[in-house]
C-alpha positions as a Markdown table, in Angstrom:
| # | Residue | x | y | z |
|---|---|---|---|---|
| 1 | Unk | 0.0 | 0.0 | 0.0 |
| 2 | Unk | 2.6 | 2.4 | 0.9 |
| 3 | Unk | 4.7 | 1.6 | -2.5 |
| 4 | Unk | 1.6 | 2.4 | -4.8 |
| 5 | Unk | 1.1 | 5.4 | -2.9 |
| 6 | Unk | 4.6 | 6.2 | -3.2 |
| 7 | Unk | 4.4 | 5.4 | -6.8 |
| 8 | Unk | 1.2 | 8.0 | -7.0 |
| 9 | Unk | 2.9 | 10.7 | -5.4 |
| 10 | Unk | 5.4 | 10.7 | -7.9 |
| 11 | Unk | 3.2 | 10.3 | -10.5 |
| 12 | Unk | 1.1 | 13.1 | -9.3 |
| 13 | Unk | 4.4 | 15.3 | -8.7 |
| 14 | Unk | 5.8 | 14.5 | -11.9 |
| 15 | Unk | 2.5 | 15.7 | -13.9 |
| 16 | Unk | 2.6 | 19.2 | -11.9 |
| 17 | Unk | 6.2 | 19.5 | -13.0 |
| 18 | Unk | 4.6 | 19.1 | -16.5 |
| 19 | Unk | 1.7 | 21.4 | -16.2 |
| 20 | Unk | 3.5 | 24.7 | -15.7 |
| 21 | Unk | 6.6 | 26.2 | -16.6 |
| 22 | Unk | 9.2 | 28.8 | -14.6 |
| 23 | Unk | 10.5 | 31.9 | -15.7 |
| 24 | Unk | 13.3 | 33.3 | -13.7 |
| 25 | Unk | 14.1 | 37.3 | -14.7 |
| 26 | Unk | 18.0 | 38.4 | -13.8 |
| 27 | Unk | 18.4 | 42.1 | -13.2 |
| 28 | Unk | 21.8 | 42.9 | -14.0 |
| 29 | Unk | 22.4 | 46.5 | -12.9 |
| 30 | Unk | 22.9 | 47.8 | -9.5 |
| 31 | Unk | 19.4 | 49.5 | -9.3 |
| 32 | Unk | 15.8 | 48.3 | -8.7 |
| 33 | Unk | 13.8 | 47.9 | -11.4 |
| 34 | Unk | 10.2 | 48.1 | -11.9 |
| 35 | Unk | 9.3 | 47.7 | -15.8 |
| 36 | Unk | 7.3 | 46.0 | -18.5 |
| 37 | Unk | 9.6 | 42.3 | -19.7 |
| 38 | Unk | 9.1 | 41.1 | -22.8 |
| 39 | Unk | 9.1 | 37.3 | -23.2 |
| 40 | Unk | 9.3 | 35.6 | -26.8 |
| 41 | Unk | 6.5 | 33.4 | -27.2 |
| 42 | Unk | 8.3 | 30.9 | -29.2 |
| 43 | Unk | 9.7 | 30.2 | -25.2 |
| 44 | Unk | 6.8 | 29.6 | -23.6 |
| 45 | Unk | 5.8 | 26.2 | -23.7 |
| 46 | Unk | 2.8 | 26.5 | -21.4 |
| 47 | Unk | -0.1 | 26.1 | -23.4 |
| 48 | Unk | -2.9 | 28.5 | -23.0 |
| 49 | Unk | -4.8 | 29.9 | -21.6 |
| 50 | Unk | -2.6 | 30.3 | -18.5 |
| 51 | Unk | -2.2 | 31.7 | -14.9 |
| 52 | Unk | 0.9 | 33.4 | -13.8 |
| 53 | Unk | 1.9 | 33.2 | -10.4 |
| 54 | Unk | 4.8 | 35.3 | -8.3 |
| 55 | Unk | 6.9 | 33.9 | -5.4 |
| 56 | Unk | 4.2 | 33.8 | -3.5 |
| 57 | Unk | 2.0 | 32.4 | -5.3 |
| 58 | Unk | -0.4 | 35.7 | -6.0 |
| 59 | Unk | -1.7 | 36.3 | -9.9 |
| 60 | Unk | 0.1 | 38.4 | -11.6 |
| 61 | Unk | -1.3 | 40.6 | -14.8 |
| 62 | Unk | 0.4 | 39.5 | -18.3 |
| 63 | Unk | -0.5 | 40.9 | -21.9 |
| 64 | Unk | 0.1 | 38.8 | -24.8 |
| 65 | Unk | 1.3 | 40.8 | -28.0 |
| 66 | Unk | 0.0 | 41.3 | -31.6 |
| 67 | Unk | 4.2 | 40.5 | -32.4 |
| 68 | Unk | 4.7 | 37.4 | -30.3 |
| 69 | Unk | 5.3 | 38.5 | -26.7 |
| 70 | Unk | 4.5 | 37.7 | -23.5 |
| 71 | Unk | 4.6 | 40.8 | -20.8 |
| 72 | Unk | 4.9 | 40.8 | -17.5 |
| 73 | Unk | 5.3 | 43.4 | -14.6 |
| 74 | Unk | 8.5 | 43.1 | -12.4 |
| 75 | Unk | 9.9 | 44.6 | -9.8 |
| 76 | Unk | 13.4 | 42.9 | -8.9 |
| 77 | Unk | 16.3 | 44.2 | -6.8 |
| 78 | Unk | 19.9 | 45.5 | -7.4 |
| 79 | Unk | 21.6 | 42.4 | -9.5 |
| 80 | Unk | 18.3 | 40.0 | -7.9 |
| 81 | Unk | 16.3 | 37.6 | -9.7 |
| 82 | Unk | 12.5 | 37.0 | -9.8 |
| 83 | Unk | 10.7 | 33.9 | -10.2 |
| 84 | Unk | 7.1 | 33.6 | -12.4 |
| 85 | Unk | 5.6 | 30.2 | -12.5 |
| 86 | Unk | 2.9 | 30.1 | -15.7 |
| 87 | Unk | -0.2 | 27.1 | -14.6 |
| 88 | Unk | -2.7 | 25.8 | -16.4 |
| 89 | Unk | -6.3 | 27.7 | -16.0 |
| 90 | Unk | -8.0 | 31.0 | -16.6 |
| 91 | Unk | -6.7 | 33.9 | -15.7 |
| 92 | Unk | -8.0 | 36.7 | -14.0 |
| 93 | Unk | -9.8 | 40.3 | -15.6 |
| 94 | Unk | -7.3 | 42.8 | -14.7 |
| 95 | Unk | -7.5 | 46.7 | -14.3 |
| 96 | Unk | -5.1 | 47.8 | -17.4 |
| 97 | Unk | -2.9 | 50.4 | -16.6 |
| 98 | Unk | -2.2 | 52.1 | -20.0 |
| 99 | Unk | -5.0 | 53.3 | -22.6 |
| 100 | Unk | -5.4 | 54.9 | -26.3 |
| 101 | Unk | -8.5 | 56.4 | -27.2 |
| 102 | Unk | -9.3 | 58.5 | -30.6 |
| 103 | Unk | -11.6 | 61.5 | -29.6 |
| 104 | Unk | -13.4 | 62.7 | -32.9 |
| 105 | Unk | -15.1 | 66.0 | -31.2 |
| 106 | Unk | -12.2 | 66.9 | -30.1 |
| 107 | Unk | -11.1 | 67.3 | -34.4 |
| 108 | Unk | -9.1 | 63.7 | -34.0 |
| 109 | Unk | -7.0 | 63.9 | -31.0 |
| 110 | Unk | -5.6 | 60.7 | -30.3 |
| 111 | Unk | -4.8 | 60.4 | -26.4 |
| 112 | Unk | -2.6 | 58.1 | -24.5 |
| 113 | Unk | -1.9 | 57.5 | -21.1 |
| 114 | Unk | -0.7 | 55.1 | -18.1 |
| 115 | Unk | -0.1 | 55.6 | -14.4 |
| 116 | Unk | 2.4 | 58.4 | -15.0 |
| 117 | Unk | 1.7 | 60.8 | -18.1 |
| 118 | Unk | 0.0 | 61.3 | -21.2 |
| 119 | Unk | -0.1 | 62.6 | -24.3 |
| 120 | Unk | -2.0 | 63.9 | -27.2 |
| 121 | Unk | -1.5 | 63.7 | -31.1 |
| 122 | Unk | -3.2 | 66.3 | -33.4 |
| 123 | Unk | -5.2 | 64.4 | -35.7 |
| 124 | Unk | -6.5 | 65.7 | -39.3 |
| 125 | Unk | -9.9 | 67.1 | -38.4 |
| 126 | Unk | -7.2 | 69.7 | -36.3 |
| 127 | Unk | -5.4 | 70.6 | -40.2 |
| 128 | Unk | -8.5 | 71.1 | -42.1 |
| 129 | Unk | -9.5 | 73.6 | -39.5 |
| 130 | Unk | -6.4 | 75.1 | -40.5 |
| 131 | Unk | -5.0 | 75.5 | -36.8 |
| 132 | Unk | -0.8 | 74.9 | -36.6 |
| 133 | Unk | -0.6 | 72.1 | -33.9 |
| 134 | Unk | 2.7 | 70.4 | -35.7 |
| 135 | Unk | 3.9 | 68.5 | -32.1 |
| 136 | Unk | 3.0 | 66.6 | -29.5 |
| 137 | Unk | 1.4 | 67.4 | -26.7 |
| 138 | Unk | 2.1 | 66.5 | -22.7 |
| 139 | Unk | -1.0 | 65.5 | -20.3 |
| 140 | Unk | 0.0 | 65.8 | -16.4 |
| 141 | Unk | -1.5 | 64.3 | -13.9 |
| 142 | Unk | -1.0 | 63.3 | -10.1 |
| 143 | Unk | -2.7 | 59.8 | -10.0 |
| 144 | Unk | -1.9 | 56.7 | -11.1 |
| 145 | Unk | -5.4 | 56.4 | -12.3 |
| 146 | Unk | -6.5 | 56.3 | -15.5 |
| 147 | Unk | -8.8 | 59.9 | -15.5 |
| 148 | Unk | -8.1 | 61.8 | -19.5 |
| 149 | Unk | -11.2 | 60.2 | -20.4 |
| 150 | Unk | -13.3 | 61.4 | -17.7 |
| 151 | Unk | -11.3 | 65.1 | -18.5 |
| 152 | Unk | -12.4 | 65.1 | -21.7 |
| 153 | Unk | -16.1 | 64.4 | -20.6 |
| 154 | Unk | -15.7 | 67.1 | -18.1 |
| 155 | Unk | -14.3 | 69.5 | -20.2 |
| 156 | Unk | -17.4 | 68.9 | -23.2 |
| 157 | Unk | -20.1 | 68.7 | -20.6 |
| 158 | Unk | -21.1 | 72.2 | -20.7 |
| 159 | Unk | -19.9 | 73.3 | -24.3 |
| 160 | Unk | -23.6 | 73.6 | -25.7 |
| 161 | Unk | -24.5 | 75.8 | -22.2 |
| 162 | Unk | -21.5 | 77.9 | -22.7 |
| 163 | Unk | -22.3 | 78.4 | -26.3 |
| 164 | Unk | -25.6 | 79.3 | -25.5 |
| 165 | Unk | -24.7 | 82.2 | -23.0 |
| 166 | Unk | -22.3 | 83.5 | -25.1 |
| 167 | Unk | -24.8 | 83.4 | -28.3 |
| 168 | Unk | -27.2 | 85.4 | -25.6 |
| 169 | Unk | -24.3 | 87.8 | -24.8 |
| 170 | Unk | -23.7 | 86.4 | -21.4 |
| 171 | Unk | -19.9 | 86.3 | -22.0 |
| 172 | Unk | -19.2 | 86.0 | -18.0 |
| 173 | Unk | -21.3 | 83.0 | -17.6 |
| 174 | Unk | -19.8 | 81.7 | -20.2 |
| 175 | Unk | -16.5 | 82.1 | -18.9 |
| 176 | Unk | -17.1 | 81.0 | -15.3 |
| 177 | Unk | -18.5 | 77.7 | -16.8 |
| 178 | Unk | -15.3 | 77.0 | -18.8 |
| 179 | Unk | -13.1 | 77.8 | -16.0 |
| 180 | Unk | -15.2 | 75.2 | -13.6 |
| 181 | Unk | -14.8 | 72.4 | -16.3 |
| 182 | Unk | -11.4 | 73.0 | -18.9 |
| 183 | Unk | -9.0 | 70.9 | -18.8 |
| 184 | Unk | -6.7 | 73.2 | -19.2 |
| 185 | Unk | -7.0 | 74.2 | -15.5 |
| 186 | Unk | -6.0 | 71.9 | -12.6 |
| 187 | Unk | -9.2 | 70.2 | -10.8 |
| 188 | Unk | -7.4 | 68.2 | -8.2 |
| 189 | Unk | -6.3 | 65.6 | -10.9 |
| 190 | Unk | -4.7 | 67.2 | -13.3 |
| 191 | Unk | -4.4 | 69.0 | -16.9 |
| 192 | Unk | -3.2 | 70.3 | -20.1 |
| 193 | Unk | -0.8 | 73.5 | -19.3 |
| 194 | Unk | 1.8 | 72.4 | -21.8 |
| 195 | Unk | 2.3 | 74.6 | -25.4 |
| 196 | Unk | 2.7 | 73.5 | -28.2 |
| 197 | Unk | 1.5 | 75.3 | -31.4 |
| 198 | Unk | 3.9 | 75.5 | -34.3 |
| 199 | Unk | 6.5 | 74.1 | -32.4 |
| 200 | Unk | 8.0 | 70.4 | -32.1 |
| 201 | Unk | 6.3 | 70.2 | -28.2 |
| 202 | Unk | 7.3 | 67.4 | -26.7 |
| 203 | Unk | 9.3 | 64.8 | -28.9 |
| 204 | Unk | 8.6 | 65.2 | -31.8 |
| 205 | Unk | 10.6 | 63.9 | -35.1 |
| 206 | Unk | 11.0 | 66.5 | -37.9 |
| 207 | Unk | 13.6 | 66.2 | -41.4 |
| 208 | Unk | 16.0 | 68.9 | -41.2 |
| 209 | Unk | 17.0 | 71.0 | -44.4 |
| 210 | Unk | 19.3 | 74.3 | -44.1 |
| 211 | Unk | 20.0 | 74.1 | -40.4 |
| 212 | Unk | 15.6 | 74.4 | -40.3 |
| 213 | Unk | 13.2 | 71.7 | -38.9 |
| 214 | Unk | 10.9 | 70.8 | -41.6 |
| 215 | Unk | 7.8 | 70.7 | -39.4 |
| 216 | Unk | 5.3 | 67.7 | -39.7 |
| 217 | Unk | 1.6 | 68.1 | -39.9 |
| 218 | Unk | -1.1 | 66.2 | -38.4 |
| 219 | Unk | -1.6 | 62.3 | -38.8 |
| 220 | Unk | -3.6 | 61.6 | -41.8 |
| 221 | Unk | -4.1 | 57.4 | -40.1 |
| 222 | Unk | -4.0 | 55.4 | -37.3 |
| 223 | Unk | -3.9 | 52.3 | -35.9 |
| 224 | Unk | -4.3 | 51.5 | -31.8 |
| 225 | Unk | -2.6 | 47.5 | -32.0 |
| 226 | Unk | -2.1 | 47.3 | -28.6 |
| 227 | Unk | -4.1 | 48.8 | -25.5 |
| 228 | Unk | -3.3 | 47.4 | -21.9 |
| 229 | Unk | -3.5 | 46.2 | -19.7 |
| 230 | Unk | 0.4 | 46.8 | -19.8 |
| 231 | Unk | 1.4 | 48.2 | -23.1 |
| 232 | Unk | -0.5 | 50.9 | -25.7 |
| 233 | Unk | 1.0 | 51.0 | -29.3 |
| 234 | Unk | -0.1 | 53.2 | -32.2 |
| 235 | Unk | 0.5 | 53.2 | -35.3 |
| 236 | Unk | 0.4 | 56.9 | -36.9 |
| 237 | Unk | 0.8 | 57.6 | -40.6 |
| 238 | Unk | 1.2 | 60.9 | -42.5 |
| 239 | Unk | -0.1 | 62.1 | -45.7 |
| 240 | Unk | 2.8 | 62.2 | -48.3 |
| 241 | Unk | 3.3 | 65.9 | -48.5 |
| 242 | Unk | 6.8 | 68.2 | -49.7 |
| 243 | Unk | 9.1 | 69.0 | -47.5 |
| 244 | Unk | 11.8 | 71.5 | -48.5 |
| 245 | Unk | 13.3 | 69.9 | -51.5 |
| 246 | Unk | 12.5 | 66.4 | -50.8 |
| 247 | Unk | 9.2 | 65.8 | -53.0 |
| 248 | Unk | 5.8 | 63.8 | -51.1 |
| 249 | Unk | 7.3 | 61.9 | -48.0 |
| 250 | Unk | 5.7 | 60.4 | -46.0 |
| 251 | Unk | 6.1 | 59.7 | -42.5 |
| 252 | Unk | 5.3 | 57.0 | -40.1 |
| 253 | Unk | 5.6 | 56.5 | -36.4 |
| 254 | Unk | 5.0 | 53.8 | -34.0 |
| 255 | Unk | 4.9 | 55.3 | -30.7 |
| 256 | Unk | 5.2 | 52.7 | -27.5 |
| 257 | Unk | 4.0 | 53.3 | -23.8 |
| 258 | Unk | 4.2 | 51.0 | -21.2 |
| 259 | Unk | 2.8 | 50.5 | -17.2 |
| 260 | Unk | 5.0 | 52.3 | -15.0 |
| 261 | Unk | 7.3 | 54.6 | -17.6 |
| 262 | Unk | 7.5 | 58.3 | -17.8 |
| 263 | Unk | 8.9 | 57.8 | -21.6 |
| 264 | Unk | 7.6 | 56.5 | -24.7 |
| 265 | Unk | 9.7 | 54.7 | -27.3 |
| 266 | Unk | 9.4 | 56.6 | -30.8 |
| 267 | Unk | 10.6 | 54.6 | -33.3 |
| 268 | Unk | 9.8 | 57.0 | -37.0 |
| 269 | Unk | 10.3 | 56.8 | -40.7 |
| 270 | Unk | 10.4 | 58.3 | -43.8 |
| 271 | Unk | 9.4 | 57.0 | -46.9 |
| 272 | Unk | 9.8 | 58.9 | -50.6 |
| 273 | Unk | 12.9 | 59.8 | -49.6 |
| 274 | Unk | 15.2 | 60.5 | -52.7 |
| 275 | Unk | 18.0 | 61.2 | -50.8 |
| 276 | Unk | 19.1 | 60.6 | -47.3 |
| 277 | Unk | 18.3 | 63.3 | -45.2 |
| 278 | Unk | 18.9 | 64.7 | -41.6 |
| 279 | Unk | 16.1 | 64.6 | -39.2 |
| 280 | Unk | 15.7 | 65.3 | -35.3 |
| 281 | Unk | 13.5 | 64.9 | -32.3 |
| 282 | Unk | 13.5 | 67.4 | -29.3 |
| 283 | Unk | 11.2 | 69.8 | -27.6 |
| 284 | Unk | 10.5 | 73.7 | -27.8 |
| 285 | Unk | 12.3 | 75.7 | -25.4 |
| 286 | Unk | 10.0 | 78.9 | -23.7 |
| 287 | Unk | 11.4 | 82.3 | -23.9 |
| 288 | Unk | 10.0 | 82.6 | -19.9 |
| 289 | Unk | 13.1 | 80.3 | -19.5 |
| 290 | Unk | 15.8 | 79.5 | -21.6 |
| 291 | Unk | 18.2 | 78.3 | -18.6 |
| 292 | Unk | 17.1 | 75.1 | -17.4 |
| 293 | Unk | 18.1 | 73.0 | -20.7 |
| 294 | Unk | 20.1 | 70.4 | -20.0 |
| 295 | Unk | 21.9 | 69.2 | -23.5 |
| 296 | Unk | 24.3 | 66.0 | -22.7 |
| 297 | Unk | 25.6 | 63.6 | -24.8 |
| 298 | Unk | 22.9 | 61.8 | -25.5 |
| 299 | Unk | 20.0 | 63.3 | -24.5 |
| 300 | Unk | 18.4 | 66.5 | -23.9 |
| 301 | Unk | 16.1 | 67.6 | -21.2 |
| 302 | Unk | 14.3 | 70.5 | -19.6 |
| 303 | Unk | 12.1 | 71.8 | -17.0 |
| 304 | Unk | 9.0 | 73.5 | -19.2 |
| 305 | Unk | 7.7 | 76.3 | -17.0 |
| 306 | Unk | 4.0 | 75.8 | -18.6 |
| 307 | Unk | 1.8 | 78.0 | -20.6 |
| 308 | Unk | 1.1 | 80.3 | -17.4 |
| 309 | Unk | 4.3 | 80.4 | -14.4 |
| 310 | Unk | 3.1 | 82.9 | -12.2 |
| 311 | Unk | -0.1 | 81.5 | -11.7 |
| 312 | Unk | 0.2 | 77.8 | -12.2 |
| 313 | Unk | 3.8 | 77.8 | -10.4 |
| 314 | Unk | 4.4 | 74.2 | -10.7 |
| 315 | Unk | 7.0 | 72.7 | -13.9 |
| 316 | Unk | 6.4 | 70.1 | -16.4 |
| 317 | Unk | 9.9 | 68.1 | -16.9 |
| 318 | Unk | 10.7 | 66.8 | -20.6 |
| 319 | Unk | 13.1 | 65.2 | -22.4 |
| 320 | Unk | 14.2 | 63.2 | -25.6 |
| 321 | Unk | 16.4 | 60.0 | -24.7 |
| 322 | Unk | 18.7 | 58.8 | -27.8 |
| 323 | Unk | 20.5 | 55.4 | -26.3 |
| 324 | Unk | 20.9 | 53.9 | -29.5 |
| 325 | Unk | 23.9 | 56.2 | -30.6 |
| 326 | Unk | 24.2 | 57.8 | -34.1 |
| 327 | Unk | 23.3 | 61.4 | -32.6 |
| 328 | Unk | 24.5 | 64.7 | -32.0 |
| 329 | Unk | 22.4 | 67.0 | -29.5 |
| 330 | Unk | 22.5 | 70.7 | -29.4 |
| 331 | Unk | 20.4 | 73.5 | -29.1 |
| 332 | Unk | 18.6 | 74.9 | -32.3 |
| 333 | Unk | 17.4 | 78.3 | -31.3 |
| 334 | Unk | 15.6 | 81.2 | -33.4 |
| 335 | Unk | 16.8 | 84.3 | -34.5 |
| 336 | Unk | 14.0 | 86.1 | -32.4 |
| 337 | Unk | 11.4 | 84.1 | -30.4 |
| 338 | Unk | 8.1 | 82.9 | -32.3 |
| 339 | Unk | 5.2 | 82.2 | -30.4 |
| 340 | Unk | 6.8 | 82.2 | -27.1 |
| 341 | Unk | 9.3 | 79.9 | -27.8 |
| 342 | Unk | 13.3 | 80.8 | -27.9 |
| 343 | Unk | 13.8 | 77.7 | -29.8 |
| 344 | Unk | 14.3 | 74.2 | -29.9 |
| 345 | Unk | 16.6 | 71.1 | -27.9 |
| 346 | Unk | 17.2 | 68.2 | -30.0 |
| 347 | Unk | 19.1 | 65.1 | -30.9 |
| 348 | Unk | 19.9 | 65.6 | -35.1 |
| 349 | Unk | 20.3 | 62.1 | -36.8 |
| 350 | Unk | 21.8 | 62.4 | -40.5 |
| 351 | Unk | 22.2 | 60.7 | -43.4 |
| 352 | Unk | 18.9 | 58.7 | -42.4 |
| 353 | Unk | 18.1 | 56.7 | -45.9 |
| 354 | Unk | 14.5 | 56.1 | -47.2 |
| 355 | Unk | 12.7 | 53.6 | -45.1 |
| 356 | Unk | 15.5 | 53.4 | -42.0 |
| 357 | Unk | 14.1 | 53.4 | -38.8 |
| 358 | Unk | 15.1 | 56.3 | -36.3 |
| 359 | Unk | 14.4 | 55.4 | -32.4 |
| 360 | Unk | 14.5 | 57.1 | -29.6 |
| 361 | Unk | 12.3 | 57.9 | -26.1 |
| 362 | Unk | 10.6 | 61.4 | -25.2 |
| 363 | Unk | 8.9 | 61.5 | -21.6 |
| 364 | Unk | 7.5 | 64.0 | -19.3 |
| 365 | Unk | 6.5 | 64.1 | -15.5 |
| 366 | Unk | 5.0 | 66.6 | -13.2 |
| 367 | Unk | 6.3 | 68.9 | -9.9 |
| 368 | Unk | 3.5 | 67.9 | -8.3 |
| 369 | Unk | 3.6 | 64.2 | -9.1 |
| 370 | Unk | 5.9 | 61.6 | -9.0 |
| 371 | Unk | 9.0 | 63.9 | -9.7 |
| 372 | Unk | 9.4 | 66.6 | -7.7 |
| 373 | Unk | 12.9 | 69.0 | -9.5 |
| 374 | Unk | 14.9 | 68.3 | -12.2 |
| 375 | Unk | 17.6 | 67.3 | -10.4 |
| 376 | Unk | 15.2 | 63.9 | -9.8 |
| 377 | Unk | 14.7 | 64.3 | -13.2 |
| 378 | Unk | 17.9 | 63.8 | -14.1 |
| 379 | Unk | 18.1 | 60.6 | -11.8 |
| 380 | Unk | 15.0 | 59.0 | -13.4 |
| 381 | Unk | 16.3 | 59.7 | -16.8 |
| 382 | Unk | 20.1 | 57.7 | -16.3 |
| 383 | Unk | 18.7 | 55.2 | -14.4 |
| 384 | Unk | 16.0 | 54.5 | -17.6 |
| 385 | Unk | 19.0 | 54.6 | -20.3 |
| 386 | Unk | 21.0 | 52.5 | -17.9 |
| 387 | Unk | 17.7 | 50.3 | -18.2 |
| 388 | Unk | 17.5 | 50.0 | -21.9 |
| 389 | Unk | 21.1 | 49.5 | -22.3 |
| 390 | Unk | 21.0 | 46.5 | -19.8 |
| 391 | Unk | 17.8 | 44.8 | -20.5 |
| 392 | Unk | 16.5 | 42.1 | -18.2 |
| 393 | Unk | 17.5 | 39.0 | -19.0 |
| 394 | Unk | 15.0 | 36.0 | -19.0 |
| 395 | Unk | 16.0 | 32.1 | -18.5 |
């Protein structure tokens, strides 16, 4: 009796063993991480659907790619390991932590976000109005929650009661209802204070002819193929249009956000091109301050006063990460200031060929959030390039 139930126990020990597989994740810098890992597919051999499960044996959220990945959520110490352990079964609704949403009233602003910052792409309902949005804009907020949808609502709840007053000459009304619901005014939870115009804003990728940025316009297409609950991608195409001398290029970008991250991976392209070109992503620069650029090797970065200093008094950090090499930075400032802006800080790629891909991060964070001066600044951004440099590695 106690030999077949040996035997049983082995049995029953050796088909667990089968049923789920372990993932161990090495951290191989000296500082703790907390990030999105990608996992090939092709090396999980747990079949779904699955469960995963940490050291303690508490679900974990996971996303499964449109390209092939698995994604998980770590947090693992200076030069530490962590453990996953995928099981048969199904797994758990989670709240997702990243979203991309196309608002159509709002003349096609796309809008992503995750538990840190946001961000907003001009769309073309924005360029046949005629209005000169050419970057991209920065949402800040001081939750980890999820709220630029319920901003947006806010803000259009009382546009057909404010257009009514002013229609019947009641211009103060008016404005004391758009101050109560803008979203361009902090509420508790956050806001739009950040300029952009016709200006680069906040990462965006221009070709460069002449020592001049060549502008882009709005996205003509777009395509969300991942949202949550870890990672948001979209895909963003441009009209083909002329820029300087180079004849209908067009443009493409794949912008990347994940849980947790203050910066997004751009990774942009040119097609049409006739000849290589030079091209560059950076950020305006105010004339309020032109002293808190910060232009290193291989990345520039800033602390953007906002659209209104004196009364907002807070500061809206920014910067353009280039890990991969190939870039020079510097500062590309105007002859005299247009539209409040002294200028732009950029990393300049040249020589990029028709079709080559140009990547690079842009990011932002708030004084009143989870970055307090731009000193911190400075830490979060070499502690991220020491990140991408160093990947986690996964057995």
């Amino acid at each position: 009796m106690k030999r077949l139930l040996a035997v049983f126990l082995t049995i029953a020990a050796a088909a667990t063993c089968a049923a789920q597989q372990t993932i161990t994740l090495n951290n191989p810098t000296d500082m703790q991480r907390h990030e999105v890992v990608e996992i090939p597919m092709n090396k999980i051999t747990q079949r779904q659907p699955f469960i995963v499960f940490d050291a303690f044996g508490i679900e974990q959220p996971y996303q499964l790619t449109c390209d092939g990945h698995l994604l998980l959520f770590a947090s693992i110490r200076p030069n530490g390991t962590a453990t996953y352990t995928l099981q048969p079964g199904t797994p758990k609704t989670f709240k997702t932590k990243v979203s991309a949403k196309l608002y159509p009233y709002r003349l096609d602003d796309i809008v992503i976000e995750n538990d840190r910052t946001g961000y907003r792409f001009y769309g073309p309902g924005l360029q046949r109005k005629g209005e000169k949005g050419y970057g991209i804009d920065v949402w800040i907020k001081n939750t980890p929650e999820l709220i630029l949808d319920s901003l947006y609502s806010f803000d259009r709840s009382l546009h057909a009661e404010q257009a009514r007053l002013r229609k019947a000459g009641q211009k103060a009304k008016a404005d004391s209802l758009q101050t109560i619901t803008s979203f361009h005014l902090n509420h508790g939870l956050g806001m739009d204070c950040y300029s952009v115009g016709p200006s680069l804003g906040c990462g965006t990728p221009a070709l460069v002819e002449g020592g001049k940025l060549l502008y882009p316009w709005c996205y003509d297409t777009y395509r969300i193929i991942e949202n949550g609950p870890l990672r948001l991608q979209v895909l963003m195409d441009f009209a083909p249009t002329d820029k300087g001398s180079y004849q209908q290029v067009q443009e493409h970008r794949l912008v990347t956000l994940d849980r947790g991250q203050n910066f997004c991976r751009m990774d942009v392209w040119y097609t049409g091109l006739a000849k290589p070109a030079d091209a560059a992503a950076g950020f305006a620069i105010r004339q309020t301050d032109t002293k808190s650029v910060v232009v290193g090797k291989d990345f520039v970065q800033y602390a953007d006063p906002t659209t209104d200093p004196y009364r907002q008094n807070c500061q809206i950090y920014v910067a353009t990460l280039f890990p991969f090499g190939a870039v020079s930075t510097d500062k590309m400032l105007f002859d005299k200031p247009q539209n409040g802006n002294a200028g732009h800080a950029v990393g300049l790629r040249k020589g990029l060929r028709s079709g080559e891909h140009f990547v690079y991060y842009f990011g932002s964070a708030w004084s009143e959030f989870d970055v307090r001066s731009q000193k911190e600044w400075q830490l979060r951004i070499d502690n991220f390039m020491k990140g991408v440099r160093k990947p986690i590695r996964v057995n």
